[in-house]
ZAMAR-387484 format. One line per 8 residues: their letters; for each residue x, y, z of N, C-alpha, C. Coordinates in steps of 0.2 Angstrom, whole numbers, m for minus. Each point is the difference from the previous one (the first is absolute). Layout:
// residues N
a = X Y Z X Y Z X Y Z ~ ... $
***
This chain:
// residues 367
xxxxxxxx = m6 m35 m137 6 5 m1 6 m3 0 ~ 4 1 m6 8 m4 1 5 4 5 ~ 5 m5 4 2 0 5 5 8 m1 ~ 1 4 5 3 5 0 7 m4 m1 ~ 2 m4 0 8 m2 1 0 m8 m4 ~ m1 2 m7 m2 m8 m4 8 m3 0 ~ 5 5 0 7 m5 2 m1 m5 6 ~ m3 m1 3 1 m1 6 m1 m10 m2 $
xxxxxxxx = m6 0 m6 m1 m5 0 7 m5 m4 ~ 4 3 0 5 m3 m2 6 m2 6 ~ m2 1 6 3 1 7 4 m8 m1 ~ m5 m7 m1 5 m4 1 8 m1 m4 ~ 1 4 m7 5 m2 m1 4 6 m1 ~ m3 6 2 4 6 2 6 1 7 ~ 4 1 1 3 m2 5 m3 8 7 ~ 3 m6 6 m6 4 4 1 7 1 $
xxxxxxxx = 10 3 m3 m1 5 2 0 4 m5 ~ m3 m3 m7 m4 6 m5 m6 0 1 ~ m1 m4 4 m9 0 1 m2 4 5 ~ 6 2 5 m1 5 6 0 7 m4 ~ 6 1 m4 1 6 m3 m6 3 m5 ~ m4 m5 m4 m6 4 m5 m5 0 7 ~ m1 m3 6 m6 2 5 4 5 3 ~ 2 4 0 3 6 2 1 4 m4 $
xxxxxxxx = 2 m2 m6 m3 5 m6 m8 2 0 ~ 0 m7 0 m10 4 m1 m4 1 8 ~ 2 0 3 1 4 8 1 7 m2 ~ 5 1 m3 0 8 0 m3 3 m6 ~ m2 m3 m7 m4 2 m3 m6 2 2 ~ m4 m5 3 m8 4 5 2 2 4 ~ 4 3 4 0 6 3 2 7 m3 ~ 4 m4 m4 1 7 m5 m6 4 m2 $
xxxxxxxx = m6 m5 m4 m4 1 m2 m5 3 5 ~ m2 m3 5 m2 3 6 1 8 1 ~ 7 0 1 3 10 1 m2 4 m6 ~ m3 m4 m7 0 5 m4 m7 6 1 ~ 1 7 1 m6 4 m1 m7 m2 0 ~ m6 m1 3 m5 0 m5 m2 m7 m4 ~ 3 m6 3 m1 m6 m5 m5 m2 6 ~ 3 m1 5 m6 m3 5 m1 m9 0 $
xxxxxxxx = m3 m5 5 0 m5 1 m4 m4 m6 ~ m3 5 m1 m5 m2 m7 2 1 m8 ~ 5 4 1 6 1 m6 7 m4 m1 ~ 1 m2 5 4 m4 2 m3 m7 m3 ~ m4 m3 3 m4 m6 m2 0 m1 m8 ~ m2 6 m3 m4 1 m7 6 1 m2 ~ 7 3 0 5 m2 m5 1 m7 1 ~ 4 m3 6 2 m9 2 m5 m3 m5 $
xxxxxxxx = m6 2 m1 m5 m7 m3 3 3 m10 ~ m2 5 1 2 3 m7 5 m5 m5 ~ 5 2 5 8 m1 m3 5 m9 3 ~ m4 m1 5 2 m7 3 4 m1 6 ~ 2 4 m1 8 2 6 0 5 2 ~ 3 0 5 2 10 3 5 3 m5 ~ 6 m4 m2 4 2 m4 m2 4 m7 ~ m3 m4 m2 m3 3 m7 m6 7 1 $
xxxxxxxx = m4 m4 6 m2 8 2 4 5 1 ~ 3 1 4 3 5 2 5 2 m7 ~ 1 m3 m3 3 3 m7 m3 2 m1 ~ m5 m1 0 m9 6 m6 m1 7 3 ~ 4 3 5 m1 4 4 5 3 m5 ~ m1 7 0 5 5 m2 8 2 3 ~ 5 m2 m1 7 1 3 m1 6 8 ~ m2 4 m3 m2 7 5 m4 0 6 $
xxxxxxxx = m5 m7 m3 m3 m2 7 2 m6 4 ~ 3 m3 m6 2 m7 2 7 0 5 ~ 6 4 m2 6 1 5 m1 1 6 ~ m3 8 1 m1 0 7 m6 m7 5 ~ m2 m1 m4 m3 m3 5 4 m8 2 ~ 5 m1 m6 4 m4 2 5 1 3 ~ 1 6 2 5 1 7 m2 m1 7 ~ m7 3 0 m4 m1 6 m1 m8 3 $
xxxxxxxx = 1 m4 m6 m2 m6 1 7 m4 3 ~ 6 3 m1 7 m2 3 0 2 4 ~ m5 6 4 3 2 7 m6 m2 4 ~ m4 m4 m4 m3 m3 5 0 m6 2 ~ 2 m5 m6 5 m7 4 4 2 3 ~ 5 5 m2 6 0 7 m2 1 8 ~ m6 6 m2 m3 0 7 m2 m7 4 ~ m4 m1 m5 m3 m9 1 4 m4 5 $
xxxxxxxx = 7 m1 m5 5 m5 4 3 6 5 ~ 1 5 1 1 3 6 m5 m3 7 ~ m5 4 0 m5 m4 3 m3 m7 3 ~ 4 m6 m6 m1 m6 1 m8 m1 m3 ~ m3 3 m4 m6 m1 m2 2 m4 m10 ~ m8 0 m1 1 m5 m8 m4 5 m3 ~ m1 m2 m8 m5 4 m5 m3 m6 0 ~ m8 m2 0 m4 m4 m4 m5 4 m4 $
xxxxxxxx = 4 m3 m9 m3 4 m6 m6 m6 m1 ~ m5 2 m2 m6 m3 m5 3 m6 m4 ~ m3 m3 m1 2 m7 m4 8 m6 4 ~ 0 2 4 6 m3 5 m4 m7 5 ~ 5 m2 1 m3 m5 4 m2 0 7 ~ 4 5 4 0 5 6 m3 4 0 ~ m7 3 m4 m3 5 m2 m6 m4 5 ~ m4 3 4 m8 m2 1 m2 m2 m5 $
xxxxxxxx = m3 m6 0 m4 m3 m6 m9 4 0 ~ m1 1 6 m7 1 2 m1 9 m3 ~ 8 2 0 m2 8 m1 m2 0 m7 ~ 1 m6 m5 m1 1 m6 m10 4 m2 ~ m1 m3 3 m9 0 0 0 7 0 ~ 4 6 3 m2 6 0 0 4 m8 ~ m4 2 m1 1 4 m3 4 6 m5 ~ 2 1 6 7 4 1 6 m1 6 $
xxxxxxxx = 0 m8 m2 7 m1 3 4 4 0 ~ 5 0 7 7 6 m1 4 m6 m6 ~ 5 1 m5 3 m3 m2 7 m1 3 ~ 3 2 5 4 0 5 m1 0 8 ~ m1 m2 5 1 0 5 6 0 3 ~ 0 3 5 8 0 6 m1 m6 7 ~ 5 m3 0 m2 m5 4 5 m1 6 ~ m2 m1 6 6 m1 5 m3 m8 6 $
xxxxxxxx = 6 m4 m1 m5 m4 5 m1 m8 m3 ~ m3 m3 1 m2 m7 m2 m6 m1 m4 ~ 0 m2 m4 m3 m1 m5 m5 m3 2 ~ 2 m7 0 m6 m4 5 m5 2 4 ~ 0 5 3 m4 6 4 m8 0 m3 ~ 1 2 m8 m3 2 m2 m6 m6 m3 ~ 2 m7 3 m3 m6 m5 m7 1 4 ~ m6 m5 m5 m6 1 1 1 m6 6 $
xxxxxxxx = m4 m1 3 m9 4 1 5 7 4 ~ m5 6 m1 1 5 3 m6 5 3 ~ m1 5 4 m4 4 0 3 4 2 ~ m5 7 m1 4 7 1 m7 4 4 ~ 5 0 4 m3 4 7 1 9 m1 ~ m5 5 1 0 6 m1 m4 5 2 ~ 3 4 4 m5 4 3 1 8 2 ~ m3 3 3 2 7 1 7 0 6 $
xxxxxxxx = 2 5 m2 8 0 3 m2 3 8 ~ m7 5 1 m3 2 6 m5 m6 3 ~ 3 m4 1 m2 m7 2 m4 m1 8 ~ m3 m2 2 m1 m2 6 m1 m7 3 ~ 2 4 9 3 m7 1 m3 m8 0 ~ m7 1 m1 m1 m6 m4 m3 0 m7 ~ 5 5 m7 0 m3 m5 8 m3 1 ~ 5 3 2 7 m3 2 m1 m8 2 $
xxxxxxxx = m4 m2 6 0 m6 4 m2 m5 m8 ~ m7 2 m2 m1 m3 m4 6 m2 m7 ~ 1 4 m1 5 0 m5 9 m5 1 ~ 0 2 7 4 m5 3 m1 m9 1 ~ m8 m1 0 m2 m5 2 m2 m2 m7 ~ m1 3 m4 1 m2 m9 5 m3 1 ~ 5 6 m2 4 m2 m1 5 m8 0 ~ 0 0 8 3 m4 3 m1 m8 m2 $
xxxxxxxx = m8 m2 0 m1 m3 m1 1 m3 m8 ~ 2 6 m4 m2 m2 m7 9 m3 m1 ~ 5 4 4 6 m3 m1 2 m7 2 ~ m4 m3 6 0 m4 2 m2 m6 m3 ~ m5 2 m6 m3 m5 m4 2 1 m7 ~ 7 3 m1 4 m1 m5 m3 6 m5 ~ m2 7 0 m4 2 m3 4 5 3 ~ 1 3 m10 5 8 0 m2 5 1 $
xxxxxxxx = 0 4 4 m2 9 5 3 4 m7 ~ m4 2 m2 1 7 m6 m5 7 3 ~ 5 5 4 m2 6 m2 5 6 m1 ~ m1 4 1 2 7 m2 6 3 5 ~ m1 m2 5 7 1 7 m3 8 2 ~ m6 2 m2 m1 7 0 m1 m2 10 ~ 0 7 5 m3 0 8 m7 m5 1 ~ m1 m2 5 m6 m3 1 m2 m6 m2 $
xxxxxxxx = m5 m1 m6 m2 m7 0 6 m5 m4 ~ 5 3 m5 3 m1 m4 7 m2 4 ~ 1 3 6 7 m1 2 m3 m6 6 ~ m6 0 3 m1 m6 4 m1 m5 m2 ~ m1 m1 m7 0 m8 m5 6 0 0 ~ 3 2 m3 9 m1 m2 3 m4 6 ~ 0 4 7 2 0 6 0 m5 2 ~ m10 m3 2 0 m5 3 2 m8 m6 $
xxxxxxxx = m1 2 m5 3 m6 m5 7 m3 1 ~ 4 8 1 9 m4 0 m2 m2 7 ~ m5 2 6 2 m4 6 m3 m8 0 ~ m3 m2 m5 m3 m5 1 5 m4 m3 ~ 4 4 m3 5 m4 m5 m3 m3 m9 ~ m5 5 m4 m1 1 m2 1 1 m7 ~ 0 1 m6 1 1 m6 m2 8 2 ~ 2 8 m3 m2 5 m2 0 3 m5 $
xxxxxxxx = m2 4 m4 3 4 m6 m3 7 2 ~ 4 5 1 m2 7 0 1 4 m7 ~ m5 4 m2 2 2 m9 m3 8 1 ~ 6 1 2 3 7 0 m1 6 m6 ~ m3 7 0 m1 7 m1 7 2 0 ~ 8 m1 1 5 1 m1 4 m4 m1 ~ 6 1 m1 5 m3 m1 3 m4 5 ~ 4 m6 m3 1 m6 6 4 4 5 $
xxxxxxxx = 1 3 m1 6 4 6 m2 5 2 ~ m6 2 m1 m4 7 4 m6 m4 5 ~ 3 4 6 m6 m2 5 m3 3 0 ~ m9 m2 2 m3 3 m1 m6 m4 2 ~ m3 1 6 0 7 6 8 m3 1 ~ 2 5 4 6 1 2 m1 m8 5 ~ m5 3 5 m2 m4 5 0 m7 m1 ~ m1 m4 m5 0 m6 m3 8 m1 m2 $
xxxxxxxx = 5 2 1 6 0 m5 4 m8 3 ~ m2 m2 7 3 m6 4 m4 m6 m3 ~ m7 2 m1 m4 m4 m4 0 m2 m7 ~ 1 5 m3 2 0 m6 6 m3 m2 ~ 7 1 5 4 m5 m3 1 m7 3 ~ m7 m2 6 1 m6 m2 m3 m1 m4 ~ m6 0 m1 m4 m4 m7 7 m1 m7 ~ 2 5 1 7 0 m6 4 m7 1 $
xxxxxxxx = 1 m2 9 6 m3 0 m7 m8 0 ~ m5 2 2 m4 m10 4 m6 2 m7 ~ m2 4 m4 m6 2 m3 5 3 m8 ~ m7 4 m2 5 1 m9 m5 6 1 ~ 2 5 m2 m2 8 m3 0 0 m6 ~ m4 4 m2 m1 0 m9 m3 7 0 ~ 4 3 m6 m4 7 m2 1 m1 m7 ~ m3 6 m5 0 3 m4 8 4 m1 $
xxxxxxxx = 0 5 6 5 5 0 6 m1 0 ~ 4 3 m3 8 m1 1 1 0 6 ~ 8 m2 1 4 1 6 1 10 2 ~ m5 2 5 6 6 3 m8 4 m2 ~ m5 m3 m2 m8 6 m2 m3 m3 5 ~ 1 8 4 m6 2 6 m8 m2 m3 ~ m2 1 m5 m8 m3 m2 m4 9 m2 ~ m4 m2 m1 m4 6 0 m8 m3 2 $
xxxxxxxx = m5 6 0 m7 m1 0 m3 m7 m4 ~ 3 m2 m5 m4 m3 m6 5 m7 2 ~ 6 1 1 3 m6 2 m7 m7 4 ~ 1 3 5 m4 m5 6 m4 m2 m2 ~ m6 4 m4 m7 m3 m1 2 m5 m8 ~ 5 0 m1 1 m4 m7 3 m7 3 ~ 4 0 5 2 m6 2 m5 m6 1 ~ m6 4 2 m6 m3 2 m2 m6 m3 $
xxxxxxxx = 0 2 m7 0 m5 m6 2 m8 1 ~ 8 1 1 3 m4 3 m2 m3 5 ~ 0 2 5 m1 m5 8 m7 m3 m4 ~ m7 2 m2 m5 m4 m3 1 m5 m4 ~ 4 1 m5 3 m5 m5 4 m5 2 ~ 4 m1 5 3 m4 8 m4 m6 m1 ~ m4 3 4 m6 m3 3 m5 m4 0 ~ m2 m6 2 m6 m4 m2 m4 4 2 $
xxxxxxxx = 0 2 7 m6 4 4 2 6 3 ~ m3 7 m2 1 8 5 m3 m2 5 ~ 2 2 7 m4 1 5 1 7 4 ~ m9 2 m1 4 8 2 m4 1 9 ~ 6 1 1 m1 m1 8 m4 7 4 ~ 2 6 m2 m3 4 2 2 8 m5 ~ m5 6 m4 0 3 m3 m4 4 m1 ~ 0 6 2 m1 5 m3 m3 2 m8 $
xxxxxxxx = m5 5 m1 m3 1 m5 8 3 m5 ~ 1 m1 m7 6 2 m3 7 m3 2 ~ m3 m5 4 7 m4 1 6 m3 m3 ~ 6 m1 m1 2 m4 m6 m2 m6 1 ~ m3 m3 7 1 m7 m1 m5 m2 m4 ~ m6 5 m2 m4 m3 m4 0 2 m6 ~ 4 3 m4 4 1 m6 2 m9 1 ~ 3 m1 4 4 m6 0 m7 m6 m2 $
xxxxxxxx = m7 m1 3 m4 m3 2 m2 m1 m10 ~ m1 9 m3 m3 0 m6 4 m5 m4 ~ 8 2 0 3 m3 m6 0 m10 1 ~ m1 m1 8 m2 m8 0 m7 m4 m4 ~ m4 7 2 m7 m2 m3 1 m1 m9 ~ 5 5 m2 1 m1 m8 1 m4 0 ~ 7 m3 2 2 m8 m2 m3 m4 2 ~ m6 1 3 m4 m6 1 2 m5 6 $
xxxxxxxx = 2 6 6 3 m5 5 m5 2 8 ~ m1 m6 1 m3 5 8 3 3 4 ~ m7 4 2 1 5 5 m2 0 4 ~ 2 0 8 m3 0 7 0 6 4 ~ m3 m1 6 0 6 3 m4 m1 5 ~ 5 2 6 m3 0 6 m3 5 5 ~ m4 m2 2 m7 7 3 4 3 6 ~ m1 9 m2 0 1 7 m4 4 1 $
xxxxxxxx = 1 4 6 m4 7 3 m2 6 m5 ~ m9 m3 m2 m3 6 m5 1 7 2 ~ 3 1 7 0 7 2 7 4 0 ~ 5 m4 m3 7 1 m2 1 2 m8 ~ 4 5 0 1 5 m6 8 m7 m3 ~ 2 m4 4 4 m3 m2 m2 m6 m5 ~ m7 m2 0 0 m7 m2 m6 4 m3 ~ m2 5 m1 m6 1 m6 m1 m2 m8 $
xxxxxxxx = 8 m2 m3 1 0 m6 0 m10 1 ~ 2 m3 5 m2 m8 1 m4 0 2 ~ m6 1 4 m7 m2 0 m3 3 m7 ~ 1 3 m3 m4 1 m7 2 m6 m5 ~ 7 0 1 1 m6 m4 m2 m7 2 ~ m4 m1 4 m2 m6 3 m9 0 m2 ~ m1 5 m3 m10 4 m1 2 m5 m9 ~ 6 2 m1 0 m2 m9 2 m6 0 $
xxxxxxxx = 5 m3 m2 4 m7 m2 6 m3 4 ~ 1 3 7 4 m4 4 m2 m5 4 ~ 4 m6 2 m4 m5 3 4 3 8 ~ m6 1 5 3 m2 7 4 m2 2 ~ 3 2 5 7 m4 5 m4 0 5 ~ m2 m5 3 m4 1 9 4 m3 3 ~ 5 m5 m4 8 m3 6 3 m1 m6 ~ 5 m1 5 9 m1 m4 m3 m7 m6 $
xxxxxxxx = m4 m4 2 1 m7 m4 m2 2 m8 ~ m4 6 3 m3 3 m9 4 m2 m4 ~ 4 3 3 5 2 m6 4 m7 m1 ~ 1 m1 1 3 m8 0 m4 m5 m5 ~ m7 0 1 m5 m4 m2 m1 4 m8 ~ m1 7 0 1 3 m8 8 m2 m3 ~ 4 m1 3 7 m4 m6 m2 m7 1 ~ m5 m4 4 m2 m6 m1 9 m4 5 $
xxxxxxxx = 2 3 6 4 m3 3 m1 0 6 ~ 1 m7 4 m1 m1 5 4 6 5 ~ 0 0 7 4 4 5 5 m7 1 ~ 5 2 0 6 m1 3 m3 m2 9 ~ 2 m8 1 m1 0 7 5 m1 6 ~ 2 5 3 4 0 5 0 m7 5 ~ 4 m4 0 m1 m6 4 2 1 5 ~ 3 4 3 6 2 6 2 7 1 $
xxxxxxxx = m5 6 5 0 6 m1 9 1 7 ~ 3 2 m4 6 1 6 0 7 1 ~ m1 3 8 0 5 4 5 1 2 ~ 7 4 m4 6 3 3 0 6 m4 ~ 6 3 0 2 6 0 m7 4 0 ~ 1 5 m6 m6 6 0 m7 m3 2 ~ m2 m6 m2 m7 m2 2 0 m1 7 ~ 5 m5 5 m2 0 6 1 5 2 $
xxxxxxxx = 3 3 1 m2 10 2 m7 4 m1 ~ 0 m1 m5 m8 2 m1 m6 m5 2 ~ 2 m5 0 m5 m6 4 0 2 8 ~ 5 3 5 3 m1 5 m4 8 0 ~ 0 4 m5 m5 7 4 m6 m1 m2 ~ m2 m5 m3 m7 0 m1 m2 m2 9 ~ 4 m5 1 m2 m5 8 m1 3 3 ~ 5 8 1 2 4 3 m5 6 2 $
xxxxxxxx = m6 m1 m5 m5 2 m1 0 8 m5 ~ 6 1 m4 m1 3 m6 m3 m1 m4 ~ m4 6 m2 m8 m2 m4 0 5 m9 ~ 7 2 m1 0 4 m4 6 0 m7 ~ 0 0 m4 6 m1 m4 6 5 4 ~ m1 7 2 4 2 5 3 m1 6 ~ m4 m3 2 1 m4 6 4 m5 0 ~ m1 m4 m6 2 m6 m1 9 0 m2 $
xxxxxxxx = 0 7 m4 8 1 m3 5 4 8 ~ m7 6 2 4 1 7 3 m5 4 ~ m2 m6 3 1 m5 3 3 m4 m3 ~ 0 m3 m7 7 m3 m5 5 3 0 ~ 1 6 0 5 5 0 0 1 m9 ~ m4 m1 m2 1 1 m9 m6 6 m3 ~ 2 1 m7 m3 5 m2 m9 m2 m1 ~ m4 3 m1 m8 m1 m1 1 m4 m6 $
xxxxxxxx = 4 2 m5 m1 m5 m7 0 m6 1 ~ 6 m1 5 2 m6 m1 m3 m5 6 ~ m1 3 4 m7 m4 5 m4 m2 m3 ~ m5 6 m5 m4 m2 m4 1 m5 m5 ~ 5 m2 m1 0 m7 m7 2 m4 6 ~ 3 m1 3 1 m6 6 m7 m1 2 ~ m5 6 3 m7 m2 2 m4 m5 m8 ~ 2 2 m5 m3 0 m6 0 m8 0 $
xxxxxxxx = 5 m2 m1 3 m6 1 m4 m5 5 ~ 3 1 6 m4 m3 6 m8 0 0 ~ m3 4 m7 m8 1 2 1 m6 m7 ~ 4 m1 m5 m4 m3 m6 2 m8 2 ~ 5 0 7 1 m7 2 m5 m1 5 ~ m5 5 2 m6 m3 4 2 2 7 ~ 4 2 2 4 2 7 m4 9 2 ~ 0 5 m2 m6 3 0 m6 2 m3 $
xxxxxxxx = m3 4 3 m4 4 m5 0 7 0 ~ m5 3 m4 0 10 0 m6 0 3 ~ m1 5 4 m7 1 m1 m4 6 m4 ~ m5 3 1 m1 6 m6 4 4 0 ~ 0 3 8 2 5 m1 8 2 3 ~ 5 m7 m5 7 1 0 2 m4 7 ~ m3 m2 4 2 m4 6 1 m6 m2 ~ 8 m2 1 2 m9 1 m2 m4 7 $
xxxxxxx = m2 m5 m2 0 m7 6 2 m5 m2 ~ 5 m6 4 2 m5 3 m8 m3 m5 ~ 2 m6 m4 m7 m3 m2 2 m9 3 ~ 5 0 m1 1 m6 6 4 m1 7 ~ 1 m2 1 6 m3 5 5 m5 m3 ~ 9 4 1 5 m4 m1 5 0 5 ~ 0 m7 0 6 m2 7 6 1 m2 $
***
């Protein structure tokens, strides 16, 4: 398909600020075309390939349809640069390269955040938002480990398994991407909004939606798309029968990417929809290395485990003989989330263990 912006190849001897100014033009002609009624990510696509350009597409559209939707499209770069956010159009070099494979790519995305965030290797971690605390533990322990060994955390920022990957990744110091059901500036859960804007400021968000759209029903399950097309590898950490994570799971299997998935308790209405996927075409997680060993990456090896701030407090209530993520946060003086990724941490440097039934231990001694 020829490039949406064939001026572009003339960049070496175009000067740089006519070259800023037609990627701004054609910035705002796909989103123009995006706002239009009824044209859709597939109609969008299907004019660009037709016509060549956004511009000359967007010419083919009727004045009546065409105007308004080019005004919507100037208040929405102005939102943009309000917010400190970017447009990445289709055919752009900013654009996900890997989102091309879909389909029905968005032909525009909203962007906040670091770009870099988004580079491969990646996996995407996803699971129900009514999570329990060892799919949370686990998803933390993914997670962590996956940051640590340079490997981009892609999910959704929804409660639960979505917002423990995000979490534990920026505490490992990690790469994130959250790919949002709203707008870069709607939080959502409320609950994540501190989360949400650090991924903004150390990670990158990406939606679909304009700046200032709360989302709807059909938003979230479509985003889904995206975080799979991310992705070398889904991992669905814990999920319920009609879950999104596993919308998310199917559109991996389309594009021909794996899918993992970790076992839990057949007797939990929480993980019904991940042990069935695990009966079909998912490969097992039985430890954190799985995962690691399907991107074909070794584990990052800690050569020097240093116990201060949060960890030695939570090392210090372990001693102390606190045996519970509760316990452990009461005695640190810190929230359960956050003892929980400090434990998480400490257990994938070999310092604790879990036991079944949610009890932590001391797995060594340190002086």
């Amino acid at each position: 398909m020829r490039s949406f912006f064939p001026d572009d190849a003339m960049a070496p001897s175009t000067p740089p600020s006519t070259g800023a100014a037609v990627h701004q033009q054609a910035q705002r002609d796909v989103i123009a075309l995006r706002q239009i009624a009824g044209l859709g990510d597939v109609g969008v696509a299907r004019l660009l390939s037709l016509h060549g350009d956004a511009a000359r597409a967007l010419r083919s559209v009727s004045s009546e349809r065409r105007d308004p939707a080019t005004r919507e499209a100037d208040r929405i770069l102005a939102d943009l640069q309000r917010i400190g956010g970017e447009a990445l159009v289709a055919g752009s070099d900013r654009y996900p390269a890997r989102l091309r494979e879909l389909s029905d790519a968005p032909p525009v995305l909203y962007a906040k955040g670091t770009m870099a965030s988004a580079f491969p290797p990646a996996v995407a971690i996803v699971g129900t938002r009514a999570a329990s605390a060892y799919g949370l533990r686990v998803a933390r322990a993914i997670a962590t480990a996956c940051a640590r060994a340079g490997v981009t955390v892609v999910s959704g920022l929804a409660r639960g398994i979505d917002g423990a990957a995000h979490d534990a990744a920026l505490a490992a110091g990690g790469r994130t991407v959250a790919v949002l059901g709203t707008g870069l500036d709607v939080h959502y859960p409320r609950s994540h909004r501190t989360l949400q804007e650090r991924i903004a400021r150390d990670g990158l968000l990406l939606t679909e939606q304009r700046p200032g759209d709360s989302g709807h029903g059909g938003t979230f399950p479509r985003r889904n798309r995206i975080i799979a097309a991310l992705a070398d590898l889904t991992v669905v950490v814990e999920a319920g029968k009609g879950s999104g994570a596993l919308i998310t799971a199917d559109h991996a299997i389309e594009l021909n990417r794996t899918v993992a998935c970790v076992p839990n308790a057949i007797d939990e209405v929480s993980s019904a929809g991940s042990n069935a996927l695990l009966k079909m075409h998912a490969e097992p997680i039985l430890a954190v290395d799985d995962v690691l060993a399907l991107l074909r990456i070794d584990r990052a090896v800690s050569t020097h485990v240093a116990l201060d701030g949060d960890a030695a407090r939570c090392w210090d209530a372990l001693q102390r003989g606190a045996r519970d993520i509760d316990q452990v946060a009461a005695a640190a003086q810190l929230r359960p989330r956050e003892a929980a990724a400090v434990l998480s941490t400490l257990e994938i440097d070999g310092l604790v263990c879990f036991g079944p039934s949610g009890q932590v231990h001391p797995s060594v001694s340190v002086s």
